[in-house]
DRENDO-1510 file (C-alpha; in Angstrom, 1 decimal, always signed):
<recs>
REC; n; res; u; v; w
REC; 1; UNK; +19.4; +55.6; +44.2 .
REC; 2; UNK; +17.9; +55.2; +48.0 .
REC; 3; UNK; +17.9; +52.2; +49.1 .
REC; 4; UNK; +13.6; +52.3; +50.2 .
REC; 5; UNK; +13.0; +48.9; +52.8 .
REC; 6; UNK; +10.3; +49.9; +53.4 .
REC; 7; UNK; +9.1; +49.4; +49.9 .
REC; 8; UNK; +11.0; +45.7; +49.4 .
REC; 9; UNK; +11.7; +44.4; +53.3 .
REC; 10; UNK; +10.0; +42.1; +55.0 .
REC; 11; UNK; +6.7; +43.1; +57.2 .
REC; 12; UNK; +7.4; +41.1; +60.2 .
REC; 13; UNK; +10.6; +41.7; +62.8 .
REC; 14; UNK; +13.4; +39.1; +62.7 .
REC; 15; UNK; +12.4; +38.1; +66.8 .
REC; 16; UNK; +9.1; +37.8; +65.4 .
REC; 17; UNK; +10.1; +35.5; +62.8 .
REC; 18; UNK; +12.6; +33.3; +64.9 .
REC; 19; UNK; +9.4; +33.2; +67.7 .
REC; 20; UNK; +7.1; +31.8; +64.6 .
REC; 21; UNK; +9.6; +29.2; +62.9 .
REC; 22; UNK; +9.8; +28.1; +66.9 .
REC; 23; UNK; +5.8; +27.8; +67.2 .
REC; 24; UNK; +5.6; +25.6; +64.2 .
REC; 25; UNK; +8.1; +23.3; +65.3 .
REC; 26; UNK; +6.3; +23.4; +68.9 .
REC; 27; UNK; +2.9; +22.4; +67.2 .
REC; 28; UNK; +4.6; +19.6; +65.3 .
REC; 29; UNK; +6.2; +18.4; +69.0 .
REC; 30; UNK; +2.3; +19.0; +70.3 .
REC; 31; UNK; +0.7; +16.2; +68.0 .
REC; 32; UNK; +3.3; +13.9; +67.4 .
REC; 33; UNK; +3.5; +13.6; +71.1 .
REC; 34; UNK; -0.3; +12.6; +70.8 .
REC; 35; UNK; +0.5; +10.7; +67.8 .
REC; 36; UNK; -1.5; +12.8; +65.3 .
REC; 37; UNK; +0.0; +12.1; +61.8 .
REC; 38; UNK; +1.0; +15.3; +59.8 .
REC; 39; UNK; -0.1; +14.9; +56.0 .
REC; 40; UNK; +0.3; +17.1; +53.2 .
REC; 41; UNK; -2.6; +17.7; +50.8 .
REC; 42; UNK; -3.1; +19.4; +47.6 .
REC; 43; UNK; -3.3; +23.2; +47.6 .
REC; 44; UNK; -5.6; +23.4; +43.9 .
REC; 45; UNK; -8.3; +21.1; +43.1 .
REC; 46; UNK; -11.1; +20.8; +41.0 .
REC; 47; UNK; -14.2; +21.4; +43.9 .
REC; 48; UNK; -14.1; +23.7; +46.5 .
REC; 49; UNK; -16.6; +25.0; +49.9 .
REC; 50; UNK; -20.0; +25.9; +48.9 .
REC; 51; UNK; -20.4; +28.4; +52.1 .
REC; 52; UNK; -21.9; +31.4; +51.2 .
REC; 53; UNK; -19.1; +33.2; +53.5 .
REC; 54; UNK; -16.5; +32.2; +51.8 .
REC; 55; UNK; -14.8; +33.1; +48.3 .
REC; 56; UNK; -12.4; +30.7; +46.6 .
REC; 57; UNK; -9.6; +31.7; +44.0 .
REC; 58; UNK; -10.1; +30.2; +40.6 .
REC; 59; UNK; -7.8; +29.7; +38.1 .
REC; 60; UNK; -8.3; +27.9; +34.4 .
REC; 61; UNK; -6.0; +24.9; +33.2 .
REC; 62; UNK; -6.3; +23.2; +30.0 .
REC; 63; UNK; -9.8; +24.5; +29.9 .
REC; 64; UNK; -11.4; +23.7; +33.5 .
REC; 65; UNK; -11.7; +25.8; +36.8 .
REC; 66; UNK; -9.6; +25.1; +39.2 .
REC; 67; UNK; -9.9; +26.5; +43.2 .
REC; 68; UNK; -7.3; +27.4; +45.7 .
REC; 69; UNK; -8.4; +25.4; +48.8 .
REC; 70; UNK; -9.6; +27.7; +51.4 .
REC; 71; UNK; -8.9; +24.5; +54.0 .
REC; 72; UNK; -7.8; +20.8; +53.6 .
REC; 73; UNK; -11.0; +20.2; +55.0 .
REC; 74; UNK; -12.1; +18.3; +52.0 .
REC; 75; UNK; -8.9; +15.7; +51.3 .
REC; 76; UNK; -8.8; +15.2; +55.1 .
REC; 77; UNK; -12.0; +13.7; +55.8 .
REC; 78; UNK; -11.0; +11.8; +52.8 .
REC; 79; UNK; -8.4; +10.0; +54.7 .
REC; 80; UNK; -10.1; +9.9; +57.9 .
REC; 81; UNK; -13.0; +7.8; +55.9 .
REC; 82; UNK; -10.3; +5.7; +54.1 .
REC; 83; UNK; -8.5; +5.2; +57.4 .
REC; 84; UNK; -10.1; +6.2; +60.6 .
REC; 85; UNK; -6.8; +7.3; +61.8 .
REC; 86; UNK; -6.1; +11.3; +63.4 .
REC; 87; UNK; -4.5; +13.6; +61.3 .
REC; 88; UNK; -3.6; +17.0; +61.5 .
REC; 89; UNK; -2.4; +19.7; +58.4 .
REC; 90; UNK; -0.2; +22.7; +59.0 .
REC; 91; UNK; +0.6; +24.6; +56.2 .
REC; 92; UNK; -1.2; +27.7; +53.7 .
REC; 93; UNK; -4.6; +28.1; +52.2 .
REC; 94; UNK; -6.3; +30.8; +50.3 .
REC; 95; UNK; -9.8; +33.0; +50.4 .
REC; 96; UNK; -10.3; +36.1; +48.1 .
REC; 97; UNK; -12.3; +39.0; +49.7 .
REC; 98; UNK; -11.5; +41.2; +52.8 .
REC; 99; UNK; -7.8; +42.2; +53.8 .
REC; 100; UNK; -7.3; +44.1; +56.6 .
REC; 101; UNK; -5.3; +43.6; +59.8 .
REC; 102; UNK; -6.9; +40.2; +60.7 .
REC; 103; UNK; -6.9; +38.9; +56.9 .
REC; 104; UNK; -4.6; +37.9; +54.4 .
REC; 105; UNK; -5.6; +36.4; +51.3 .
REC; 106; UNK; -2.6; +33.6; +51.8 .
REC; 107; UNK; -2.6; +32.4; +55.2 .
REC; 108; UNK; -1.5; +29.5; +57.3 .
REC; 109; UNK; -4.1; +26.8; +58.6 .
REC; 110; UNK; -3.7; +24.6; +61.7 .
REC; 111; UNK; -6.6; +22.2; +61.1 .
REC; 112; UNK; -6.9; +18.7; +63.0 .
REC; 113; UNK; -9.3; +15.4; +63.6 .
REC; 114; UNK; -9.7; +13.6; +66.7 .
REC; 115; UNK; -11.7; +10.3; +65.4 .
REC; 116; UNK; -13.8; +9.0; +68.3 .
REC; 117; UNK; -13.9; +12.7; +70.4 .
REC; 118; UNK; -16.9; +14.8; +71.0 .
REC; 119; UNK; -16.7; +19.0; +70.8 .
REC; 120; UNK; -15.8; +19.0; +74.5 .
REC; 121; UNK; -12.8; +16.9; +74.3 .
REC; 122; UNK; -11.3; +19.1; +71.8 .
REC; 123; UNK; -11.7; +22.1; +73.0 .
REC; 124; UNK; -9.5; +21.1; +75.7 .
REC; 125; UNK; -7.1; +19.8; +73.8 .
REC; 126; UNK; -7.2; +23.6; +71.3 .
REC; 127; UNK; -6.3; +24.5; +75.2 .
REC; 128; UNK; -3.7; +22.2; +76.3 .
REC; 129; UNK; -2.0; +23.3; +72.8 .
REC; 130; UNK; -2.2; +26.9; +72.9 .
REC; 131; UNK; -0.8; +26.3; +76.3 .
REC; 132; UNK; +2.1; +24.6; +75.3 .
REC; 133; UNK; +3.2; +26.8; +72.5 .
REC; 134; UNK; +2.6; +30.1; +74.7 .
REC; 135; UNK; +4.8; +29.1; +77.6 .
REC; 136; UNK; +7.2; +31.3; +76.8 .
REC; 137; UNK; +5.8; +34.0; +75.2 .
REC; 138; UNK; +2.7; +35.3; +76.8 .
REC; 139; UNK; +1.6; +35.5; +80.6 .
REC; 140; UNK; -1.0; +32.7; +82.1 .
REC; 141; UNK; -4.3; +32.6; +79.6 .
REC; 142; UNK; -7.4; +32.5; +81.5 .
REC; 143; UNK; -10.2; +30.2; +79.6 .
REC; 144; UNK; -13.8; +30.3; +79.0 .
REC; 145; UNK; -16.5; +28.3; +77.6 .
REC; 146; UNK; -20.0; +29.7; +77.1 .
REC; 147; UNK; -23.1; +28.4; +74.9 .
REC; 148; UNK; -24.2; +30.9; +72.1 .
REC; 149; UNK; -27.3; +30.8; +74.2 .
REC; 150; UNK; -26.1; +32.5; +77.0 .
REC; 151; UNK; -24.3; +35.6; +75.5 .
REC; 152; UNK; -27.6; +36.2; +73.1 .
REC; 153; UNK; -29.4; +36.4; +76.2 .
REC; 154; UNK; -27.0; +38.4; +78.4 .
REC; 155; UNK; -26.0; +41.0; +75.9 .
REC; 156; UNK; -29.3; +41.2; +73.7 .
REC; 157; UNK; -31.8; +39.7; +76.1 .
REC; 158; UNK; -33.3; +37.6; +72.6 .
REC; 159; UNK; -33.4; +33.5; +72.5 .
REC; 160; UNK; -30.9; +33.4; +69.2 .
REC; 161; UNK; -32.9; +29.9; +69.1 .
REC; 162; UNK; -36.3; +30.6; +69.0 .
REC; 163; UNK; -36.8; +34.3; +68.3 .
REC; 164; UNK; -38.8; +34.8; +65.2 .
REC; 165; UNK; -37.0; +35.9; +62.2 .
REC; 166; UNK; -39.4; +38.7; +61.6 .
REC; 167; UNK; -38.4; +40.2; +65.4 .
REC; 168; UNK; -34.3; +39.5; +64.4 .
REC; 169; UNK; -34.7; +41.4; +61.5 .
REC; 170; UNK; -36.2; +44.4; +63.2 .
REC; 171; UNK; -32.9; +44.0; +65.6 .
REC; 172; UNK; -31.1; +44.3; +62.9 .
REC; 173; UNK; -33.1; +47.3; +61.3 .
REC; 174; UNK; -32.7; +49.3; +64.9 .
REC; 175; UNK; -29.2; +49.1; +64.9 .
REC; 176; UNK; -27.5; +48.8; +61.5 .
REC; 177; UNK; -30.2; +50.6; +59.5 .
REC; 178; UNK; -33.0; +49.3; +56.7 .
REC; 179; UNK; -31.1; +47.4; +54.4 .
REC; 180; UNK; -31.2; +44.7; +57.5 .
REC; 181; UNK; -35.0; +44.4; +57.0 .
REC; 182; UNK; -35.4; +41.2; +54.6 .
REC; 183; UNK; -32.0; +39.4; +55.7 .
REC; 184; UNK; -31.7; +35.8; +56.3 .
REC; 185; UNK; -32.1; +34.3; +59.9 .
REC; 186; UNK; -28.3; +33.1; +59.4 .
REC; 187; UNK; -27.3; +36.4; +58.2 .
REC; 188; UNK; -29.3; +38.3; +61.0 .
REC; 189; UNK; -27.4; +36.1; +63.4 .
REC; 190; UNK; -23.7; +36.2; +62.0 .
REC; 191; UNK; -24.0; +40.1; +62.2 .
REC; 192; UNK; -25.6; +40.6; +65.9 .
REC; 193; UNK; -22.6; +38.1; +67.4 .
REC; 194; UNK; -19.8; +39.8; +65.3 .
REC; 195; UNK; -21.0; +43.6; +66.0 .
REC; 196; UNK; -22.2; +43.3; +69.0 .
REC; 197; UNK; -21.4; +40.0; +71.5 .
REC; 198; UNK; -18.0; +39.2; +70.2 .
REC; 199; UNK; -16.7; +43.1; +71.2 .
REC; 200; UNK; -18.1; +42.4; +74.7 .
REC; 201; UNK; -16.5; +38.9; +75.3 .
REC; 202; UNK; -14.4; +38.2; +78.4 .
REC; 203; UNK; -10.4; +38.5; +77.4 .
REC; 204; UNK; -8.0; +35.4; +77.7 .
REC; 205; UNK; -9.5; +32.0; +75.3 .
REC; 206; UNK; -12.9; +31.3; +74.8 .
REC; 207; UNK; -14.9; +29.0; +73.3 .
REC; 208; UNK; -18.5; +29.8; +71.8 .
REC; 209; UNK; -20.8; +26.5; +71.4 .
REC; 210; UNK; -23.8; +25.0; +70.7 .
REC; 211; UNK; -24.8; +27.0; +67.9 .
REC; 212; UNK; -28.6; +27.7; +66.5 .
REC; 213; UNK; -29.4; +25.0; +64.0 .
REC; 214; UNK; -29.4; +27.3; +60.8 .
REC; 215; UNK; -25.5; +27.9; +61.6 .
REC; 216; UNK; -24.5; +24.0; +61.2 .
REC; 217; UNK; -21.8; +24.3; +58.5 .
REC; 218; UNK; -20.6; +20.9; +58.4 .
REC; 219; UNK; -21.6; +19.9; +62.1 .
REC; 220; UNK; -24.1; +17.3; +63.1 .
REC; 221; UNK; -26.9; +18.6; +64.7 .
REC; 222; UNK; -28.5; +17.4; +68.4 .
REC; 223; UNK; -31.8; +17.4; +69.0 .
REC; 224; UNK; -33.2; +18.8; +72.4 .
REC; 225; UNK; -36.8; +19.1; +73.4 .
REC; 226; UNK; -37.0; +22.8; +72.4 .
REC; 227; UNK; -35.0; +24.0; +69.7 .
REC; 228; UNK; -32.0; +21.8; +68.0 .
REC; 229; UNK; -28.3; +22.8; +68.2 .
REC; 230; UNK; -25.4; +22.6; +65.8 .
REC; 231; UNK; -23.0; +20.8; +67.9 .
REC; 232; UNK; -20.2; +23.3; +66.6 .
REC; 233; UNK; -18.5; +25.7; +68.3 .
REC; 234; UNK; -15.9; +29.3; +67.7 .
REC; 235; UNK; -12.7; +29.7; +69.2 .
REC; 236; UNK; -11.8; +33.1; +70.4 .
REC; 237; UNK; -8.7; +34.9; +72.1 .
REC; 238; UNK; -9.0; +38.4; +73.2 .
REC; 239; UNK; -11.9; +38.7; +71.5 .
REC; 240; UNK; -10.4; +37.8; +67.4 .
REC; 241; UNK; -11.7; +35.3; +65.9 .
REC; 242; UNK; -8.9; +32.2; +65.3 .
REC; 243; UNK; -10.8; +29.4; +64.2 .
REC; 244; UNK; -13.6; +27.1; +64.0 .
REC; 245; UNK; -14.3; +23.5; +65.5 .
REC; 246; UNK; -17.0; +21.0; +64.6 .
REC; 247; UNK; -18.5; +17.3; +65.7 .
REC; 248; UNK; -18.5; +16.2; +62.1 .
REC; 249; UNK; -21.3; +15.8; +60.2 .
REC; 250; UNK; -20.8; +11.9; +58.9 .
REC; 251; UNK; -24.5; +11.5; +56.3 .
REC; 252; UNK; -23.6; +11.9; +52.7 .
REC; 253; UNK; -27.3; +12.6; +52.2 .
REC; 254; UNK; -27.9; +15.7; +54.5 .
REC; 255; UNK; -24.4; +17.1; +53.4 .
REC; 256; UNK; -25.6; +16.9; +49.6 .
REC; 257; UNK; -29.0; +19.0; +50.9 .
REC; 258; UNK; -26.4; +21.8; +52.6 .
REC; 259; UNK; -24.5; +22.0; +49.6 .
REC; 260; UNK; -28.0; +22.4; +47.7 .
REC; 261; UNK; -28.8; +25.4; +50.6 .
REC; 262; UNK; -26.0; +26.6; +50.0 .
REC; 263; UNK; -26.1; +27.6; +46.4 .
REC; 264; UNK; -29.8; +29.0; +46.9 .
REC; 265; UNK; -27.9; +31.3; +49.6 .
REC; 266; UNK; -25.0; +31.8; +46.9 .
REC; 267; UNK; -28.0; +32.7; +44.6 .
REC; 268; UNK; -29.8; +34.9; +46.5 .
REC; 269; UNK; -26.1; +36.7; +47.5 .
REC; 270; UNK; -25.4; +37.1; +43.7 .
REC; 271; UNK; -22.6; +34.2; +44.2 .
REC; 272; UNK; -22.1; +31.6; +41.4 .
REC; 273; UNK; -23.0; +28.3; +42.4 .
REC; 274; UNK; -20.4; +25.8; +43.6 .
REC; 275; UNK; -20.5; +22.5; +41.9 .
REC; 276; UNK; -21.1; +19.5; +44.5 .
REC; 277; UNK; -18.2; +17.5; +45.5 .
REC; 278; UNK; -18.7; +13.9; +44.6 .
REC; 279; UNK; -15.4; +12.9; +46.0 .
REC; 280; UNK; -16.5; +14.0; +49.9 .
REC; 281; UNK; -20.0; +12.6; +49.3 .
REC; 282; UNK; -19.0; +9.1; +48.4 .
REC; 283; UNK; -16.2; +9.4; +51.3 .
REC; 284; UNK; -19.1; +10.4; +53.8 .
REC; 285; UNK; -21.0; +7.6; +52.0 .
REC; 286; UNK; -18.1; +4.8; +52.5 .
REC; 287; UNK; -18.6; +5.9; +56.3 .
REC; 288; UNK; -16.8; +9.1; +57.6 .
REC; 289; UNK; -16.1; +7.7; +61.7 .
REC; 290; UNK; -17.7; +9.8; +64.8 .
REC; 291; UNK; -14.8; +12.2; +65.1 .
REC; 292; UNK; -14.2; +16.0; +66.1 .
REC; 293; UNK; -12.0; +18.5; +63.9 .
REC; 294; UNK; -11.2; +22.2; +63.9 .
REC; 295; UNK; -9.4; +25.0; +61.3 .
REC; 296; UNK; -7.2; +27.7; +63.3 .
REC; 297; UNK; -5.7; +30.7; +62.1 .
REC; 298; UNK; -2.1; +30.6; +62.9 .
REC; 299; UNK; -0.7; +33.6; +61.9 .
REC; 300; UNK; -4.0; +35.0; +64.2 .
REC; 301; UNK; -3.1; +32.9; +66.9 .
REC; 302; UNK; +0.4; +34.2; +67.1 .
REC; 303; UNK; -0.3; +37.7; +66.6 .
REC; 304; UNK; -2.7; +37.4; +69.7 .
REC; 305; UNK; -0.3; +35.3; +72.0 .
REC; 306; UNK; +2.2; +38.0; +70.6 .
REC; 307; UNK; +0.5; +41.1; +71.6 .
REC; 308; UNK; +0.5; +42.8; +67.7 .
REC; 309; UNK; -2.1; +44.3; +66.1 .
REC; 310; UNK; -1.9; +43.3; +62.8 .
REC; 311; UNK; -1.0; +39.8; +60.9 .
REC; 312; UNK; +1.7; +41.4; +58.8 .
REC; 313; UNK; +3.6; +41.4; +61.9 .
REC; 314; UNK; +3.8; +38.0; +62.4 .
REC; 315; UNK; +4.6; +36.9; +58.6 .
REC; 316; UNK; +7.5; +37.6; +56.2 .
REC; 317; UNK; +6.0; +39.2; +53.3 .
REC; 318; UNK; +2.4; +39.9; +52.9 .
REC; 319; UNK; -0.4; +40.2; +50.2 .
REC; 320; UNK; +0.5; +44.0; +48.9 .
REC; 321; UNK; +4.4; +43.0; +49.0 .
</recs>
């Protein structure tokens, strides 16, 4: 019988493996130096996201639906209403759909609040970590910061703000062919930054911010004279995406209305609708404080600061094992 490891061994090297279980313990150094409590929250639960973008594993027990949590997003603003204190979650979490080299359907989520920080101040702390943990393993990391504004306007010469829908859509149409024509604003948008202005990013970190309106998520929004932003913002590092970072939305009442958006979206996408969850509303009602979070790929992050191509490099065993 041959012995085939390529069939049963691991995907990742053993160096690459020691460097990761290093990493981790790094990150844990990182916050409890800045006295950010770790907590551990549930993996399966009875709600999950509404976004339209993402797809949630469901499984059935005695009789309901329950979802694999595509982040701990949920349970930790939970805590942070109940308790207004920082806390950050290291550990896995799950969304069905593409695989590839940047996408596993089991992953591992850094995600992290600052209670009483705006967007600005966290992004420089994302950089003061990703600092620390690469010290060792990757040369000096130049850094960036740009407003979506700016690369819209460099790249595509367009106000991503203002421009009509009906001239986004003929963008679209122009370079990615018909079925573009009667796409959402959102839609129009995600595809013209991930196609075309993401590829032509500068190398090294950077960070994306002040996103249009339509592209809130679960960001509060600021008003300015001409067109409101979503005070949000995209982390990026040699051009891959590794994670997302919000000034949290605290109204109960507008998030129930973007949950409500976002089952229309679902609808019109032939997605099943997403029950509400009550349990975030009420913790939103019982006053969610002025605080800044963001989710972070890790095993992204350490392929990048590793120089590999693919995730499966950088973790044991994964999905098709």
């Amino acid at each position: 019988m041959t012995d085939n490891k390529k069939n049963w061994g691991p995907s990742a090297s053993i160096e690459n493996l020691k460097i990761r279980s290093r990493v981790l313990s790094k990150i844990r150094q990182f916050f409890s130096e800045r006295f950010v409590l770790e907590v551990d929250v549930p993996n399966i639960s009875q709600n999950t996201v509404s976004d339209p973008n993402l797809d949630s594993f469901s499984l059935r027990h005695n009789g309901s639906r329950l979802y694999l949590q595509t982040s701990p997003e949920y349970y930790l603003k939970r805590l942070l209403a109940d308790t207004r204190e920082d806390f950050f979650y290291l550990g896995k979490a799950f969304r069905s759909g593409e695989v590839g080299p940047l996408h596993n359907p089991e992953f591992t989520i850094l995600e992290w609040y600052r209670c009483g920080w705006d967007e600005f101040l966290l992004m420089d702390e994302v950089l003061d970590l990703i600092k620390f943990i690469s010290n060792e393993y990757s040369y000096s990391i130049a850094a960036h910061k740009f407003t979506y504004l700016k690369y819209f306007q460099k790249i595509l010469k367009i106000n991503p703000h203002t421009v009509p829908l009906a001239q986004l859509q003929e963008t679209c149409v122009n370079i990615f062919g018909s079925e573009w024509n009667d796409t959402s604003r959102t839609c129009c948008l995600d595809l013209l930054f991930s196609q075309i202005i993401q590829p032509k990013l500068p190398s090294g970190i950077v960070f994306i911010h002040d996103f249009p309106e339509c592209q809130s998520g679960l960001s509060e929004i600021r008003e300015c004279s001409e067109y409101n932003v979503s005070r949000r913002f995209e982390l990026f590092y040699n051009n891959v995406e590794l994670g997302n970072g919000y000034f949290e939305l605290t109204s109960g009442e507008e998030q129930r209305s973007r949950f409500l958006r976002d089952n229309i979206q679902r609808k019109i996408q032939f997605k099943h609708s997403i029950a509400v969850d009550e349990n975030l509303l009420s913790a939103l009602d019982h006053g969610l404080p002025n605080c800044s979070g963001i989710a972070i790929g890790f095993d992204r992050l350490l392929m990048c600061l590793l120089g590999e191509k693919t995730i499966s490099n950088v973790i044991s065993f994964p999905w098709e094992s």
